[in-house]
Structure formats: structure tokens, C-alpha cells
N, CA and C of each residue as an Amber inpcrd file, in Angstrom:
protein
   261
  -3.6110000 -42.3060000  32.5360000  -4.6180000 -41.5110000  31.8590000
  -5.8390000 -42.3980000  31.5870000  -6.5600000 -41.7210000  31.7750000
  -8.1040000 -42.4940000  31.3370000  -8.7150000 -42.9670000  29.9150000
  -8.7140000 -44.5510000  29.6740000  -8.8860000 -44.8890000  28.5780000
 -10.3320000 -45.2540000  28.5140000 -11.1040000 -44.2830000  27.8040000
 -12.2460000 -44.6470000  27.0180000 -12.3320000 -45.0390000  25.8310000
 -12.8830000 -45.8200000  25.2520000 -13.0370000 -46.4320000  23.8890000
 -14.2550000 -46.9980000  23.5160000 -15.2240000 -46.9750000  22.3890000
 -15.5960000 -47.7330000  21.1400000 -15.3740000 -49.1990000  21.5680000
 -16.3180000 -50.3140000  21.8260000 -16.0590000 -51.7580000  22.1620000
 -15.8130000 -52.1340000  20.7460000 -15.4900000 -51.5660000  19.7510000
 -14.9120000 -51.6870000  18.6070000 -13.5470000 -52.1830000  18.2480000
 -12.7040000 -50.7380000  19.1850000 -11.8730000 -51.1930000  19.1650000
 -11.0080000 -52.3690000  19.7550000 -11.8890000 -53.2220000  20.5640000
 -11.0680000 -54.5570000  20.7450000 -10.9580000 -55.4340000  19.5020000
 -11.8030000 -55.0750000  18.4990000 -11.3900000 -56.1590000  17.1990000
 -10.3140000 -55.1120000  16.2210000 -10.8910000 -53.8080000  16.0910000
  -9.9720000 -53.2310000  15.5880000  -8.4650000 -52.9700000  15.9150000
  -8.4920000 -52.2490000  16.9760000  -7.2710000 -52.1310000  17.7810000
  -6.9680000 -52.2290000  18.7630000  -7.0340000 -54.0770000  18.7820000
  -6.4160000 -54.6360000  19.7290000  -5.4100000 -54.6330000  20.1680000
  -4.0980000 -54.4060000  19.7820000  -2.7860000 -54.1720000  20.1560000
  -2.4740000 -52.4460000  21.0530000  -3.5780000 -51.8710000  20.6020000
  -3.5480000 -50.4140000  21.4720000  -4.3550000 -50.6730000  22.8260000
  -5.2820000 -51.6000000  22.8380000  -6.1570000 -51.7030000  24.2820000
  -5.0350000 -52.3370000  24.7070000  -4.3680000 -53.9750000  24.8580000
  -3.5320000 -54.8440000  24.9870000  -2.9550000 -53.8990000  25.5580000
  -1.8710000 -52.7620000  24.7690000  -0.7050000 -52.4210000  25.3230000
  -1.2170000 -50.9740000  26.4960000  -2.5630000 -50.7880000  26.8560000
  -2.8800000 -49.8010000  27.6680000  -3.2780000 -50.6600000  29.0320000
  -3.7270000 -51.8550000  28.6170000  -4.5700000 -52.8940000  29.7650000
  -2.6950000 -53.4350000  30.2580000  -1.5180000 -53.6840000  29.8220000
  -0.5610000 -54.2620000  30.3330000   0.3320000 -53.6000000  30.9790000
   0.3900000 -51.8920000  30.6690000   0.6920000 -50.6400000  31.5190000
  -0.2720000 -50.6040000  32.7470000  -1.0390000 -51.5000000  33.0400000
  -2.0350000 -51.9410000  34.3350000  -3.0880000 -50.4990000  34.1160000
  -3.6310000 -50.3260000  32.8690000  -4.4260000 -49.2500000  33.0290000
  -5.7550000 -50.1540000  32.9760000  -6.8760000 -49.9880000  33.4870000
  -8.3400000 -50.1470000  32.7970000  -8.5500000 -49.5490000  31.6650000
  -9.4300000 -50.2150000  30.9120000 -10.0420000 -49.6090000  29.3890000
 -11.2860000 -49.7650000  29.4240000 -11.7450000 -48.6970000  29.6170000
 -13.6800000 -48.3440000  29.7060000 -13.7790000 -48.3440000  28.3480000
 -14.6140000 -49.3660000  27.9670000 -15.2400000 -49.8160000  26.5780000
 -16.8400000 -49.6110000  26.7280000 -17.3640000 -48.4700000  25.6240000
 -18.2280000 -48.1680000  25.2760000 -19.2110000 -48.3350000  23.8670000
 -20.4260000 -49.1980000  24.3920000 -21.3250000 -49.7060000  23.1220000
 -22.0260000 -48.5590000  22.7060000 -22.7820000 -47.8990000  21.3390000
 -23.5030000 -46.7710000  21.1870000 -23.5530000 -45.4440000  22.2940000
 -21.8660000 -44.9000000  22.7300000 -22.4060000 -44.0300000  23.5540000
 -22.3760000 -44.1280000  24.9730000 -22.1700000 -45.7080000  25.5330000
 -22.7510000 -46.0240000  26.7730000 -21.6340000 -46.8540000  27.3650000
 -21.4580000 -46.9690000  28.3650000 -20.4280000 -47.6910000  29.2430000
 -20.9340000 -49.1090000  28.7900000 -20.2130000 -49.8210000  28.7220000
 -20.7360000 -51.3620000  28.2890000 -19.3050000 -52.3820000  29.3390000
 -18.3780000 -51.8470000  29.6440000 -17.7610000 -53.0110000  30.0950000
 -16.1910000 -52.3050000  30.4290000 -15.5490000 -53.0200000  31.3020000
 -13.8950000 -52.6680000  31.5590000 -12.9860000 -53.9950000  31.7490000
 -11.6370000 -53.1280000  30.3830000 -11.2290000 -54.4500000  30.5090000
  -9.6840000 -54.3360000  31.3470000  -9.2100000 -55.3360000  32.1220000
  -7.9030000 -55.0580000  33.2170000  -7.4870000 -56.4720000  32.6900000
  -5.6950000 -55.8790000  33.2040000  -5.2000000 -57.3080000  32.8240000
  -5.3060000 -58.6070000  34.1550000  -4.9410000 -59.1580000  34.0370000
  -5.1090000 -60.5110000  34.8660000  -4.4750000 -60.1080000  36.3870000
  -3.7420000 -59.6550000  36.2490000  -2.8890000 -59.2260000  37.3400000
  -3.9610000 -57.8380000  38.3560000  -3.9810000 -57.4410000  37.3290000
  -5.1410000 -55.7480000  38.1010000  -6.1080000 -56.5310000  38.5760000
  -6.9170000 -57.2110000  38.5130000  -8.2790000 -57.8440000  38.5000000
  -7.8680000 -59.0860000  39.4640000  -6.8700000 -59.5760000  39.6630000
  -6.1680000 -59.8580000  41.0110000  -6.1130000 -59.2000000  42.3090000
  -5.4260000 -57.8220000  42.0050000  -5.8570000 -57.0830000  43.1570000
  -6.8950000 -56.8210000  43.6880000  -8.0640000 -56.4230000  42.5290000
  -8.9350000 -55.9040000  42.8270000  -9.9130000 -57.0780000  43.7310000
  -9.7610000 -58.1200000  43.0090000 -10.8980000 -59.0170000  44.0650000
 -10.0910000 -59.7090000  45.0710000  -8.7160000 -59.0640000  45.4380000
  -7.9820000 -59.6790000  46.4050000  -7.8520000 -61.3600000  46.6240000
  -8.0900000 -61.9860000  45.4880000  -7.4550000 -63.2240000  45.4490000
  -6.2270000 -63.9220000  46.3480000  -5.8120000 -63.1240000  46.1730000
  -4.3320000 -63.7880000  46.4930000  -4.2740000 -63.4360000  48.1590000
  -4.8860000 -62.5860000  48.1600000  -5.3020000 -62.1610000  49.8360000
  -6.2810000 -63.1330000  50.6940000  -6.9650000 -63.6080000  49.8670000
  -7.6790000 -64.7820000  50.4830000  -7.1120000 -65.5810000  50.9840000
  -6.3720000 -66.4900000  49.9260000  -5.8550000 -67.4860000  50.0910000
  -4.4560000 -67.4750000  51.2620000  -4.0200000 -66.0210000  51.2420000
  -3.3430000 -66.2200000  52.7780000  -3.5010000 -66.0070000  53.8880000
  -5.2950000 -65.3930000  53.8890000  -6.1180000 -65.6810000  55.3000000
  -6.8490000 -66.9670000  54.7670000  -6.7450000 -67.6810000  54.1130000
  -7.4250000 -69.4000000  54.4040000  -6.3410000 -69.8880000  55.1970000
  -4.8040000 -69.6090000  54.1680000  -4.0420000 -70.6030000  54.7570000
  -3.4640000 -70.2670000  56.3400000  -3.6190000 -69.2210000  56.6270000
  -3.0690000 -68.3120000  58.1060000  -4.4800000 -69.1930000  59.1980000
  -5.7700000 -68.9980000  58.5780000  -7.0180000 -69.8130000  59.1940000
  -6.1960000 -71.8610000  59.8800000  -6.5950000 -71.8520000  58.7380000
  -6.0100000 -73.2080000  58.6830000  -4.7010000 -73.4650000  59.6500000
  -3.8380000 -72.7790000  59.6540000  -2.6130000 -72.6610000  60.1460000
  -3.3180000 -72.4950000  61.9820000  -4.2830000 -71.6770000  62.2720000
  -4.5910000 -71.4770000  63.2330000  -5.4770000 -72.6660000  63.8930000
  -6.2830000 -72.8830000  63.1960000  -7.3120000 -74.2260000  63.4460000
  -5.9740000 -75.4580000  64.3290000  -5.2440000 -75.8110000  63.3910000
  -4.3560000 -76.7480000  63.6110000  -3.8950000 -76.3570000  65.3150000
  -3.7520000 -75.5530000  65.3500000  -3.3030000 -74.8240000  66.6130000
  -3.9890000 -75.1040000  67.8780000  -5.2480000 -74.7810000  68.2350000
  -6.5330000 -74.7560000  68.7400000  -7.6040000 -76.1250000  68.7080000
  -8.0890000 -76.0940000  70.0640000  -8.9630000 -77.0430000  70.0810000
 -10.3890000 -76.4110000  69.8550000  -9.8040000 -75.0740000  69.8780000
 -11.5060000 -73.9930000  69.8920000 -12.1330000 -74.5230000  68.1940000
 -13.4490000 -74.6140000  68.3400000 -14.2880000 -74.9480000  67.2260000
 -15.6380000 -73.8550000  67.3530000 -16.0440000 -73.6360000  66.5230000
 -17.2290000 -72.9790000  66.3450000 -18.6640000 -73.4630000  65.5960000
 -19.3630000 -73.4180000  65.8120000 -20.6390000 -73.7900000  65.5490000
 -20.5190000 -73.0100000  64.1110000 -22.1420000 -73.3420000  62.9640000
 -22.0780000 -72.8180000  61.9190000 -22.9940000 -71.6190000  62.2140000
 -23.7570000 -71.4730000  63.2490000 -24.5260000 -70.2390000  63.9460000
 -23.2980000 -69.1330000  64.4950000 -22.7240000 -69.4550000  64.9790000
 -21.2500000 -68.8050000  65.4860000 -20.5990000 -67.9370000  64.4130000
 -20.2290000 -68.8100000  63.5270000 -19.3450000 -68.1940000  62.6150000
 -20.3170000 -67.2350000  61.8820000 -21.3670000 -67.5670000  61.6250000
 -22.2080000 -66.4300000  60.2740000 -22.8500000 -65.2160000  61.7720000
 -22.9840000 -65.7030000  63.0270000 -23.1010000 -63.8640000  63.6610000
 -21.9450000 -63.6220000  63.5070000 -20.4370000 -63.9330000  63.6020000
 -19.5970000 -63.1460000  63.4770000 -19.5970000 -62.4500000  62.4870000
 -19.9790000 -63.3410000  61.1120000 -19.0160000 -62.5070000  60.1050000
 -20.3810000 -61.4400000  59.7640000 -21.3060000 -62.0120000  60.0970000
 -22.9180000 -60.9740000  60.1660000 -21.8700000 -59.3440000  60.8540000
 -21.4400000 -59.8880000  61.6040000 -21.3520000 -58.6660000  62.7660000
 -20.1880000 -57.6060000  62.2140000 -19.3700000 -58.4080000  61.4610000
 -18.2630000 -57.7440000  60.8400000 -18.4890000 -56.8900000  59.6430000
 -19.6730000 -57.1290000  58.6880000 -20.1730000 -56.6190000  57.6650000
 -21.2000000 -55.3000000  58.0380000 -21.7740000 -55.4060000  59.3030000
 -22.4830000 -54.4620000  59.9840000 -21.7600000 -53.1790000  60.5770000
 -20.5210000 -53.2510000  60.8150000 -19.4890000 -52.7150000  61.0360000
 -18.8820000 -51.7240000  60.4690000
């Protein structure tokens, strides 16, 4: 369910955001009226910027490099990833 709130209540009732943000919900916290901020627990906000997804295409990269004598220029790599974002 959708938690809107008063950025109030993080000093007031903190133990009710806490226990809505650890059920992996977001809590849309609102200053006078207005969206001001969202808070996720550590884990949600993991997914979301795919952290952990990185780091096993660095290490899968890496894993591949080792592999290969192929190298790429620093012109090389930014049209690719140019080309992938265009996409």
C-alpha cells in the first residue's frame, strides 16, 4: 500500500516509517503539502540502482579481459557504449 507521510513523521513516528520501509515499502515523505523525498531500506535502493548487478558485470568483464588478447581503444569503448544508450 502506498505510504504517504508528513516529513514529520520521521522524528515523530519513526518506528511506523522503519517498520513500513523494512516490509520493503517506499515512504513518500511530504514537506508543506509537497513531495520532498523517499525513504527505502538499504536493500530496496540496492535493487533499484542495481549495485550488486554491476559488480557481476565488472567481475564477468574482468573475467573476460583475462581471457582475450582483444583490447580496445578509449574512442572504441565510449562509441560503443554511445551506441548502446542510443538504442
Amino acid at each position: 500500500m502506498l505510504q504517504i507521510r508528513p516529513v514529520s513523521d520521521l522524528r515523530n513516528k519513526f518506528p511506523e516509517v522503519e517498520s513500513a520501509v523494512n516490509e520493503g515499502e517506499p515512504v513518500f515523505l511530504t514537506k508543506n503539502g509537497r513531495g520532498a523525498m523517499v525513504v527505502l531500506s538499504m536493500e530496496r535502493y540496492a535493487e533499484l540502482t542495481n549495485r550488486d548487478r554491476i559488480e557481476v558485470l565488472l567481475d564477468e568483464a574482468d573475467r573476460e579481459a583475462e581471457a582475450s588478447d582483444v583490447r580496445y581503444t578509449l574512442d572504441e569503448v565510449f562509441d560503443r557504449v554511445r551506441g548502446g544508450i542510443r538504442e
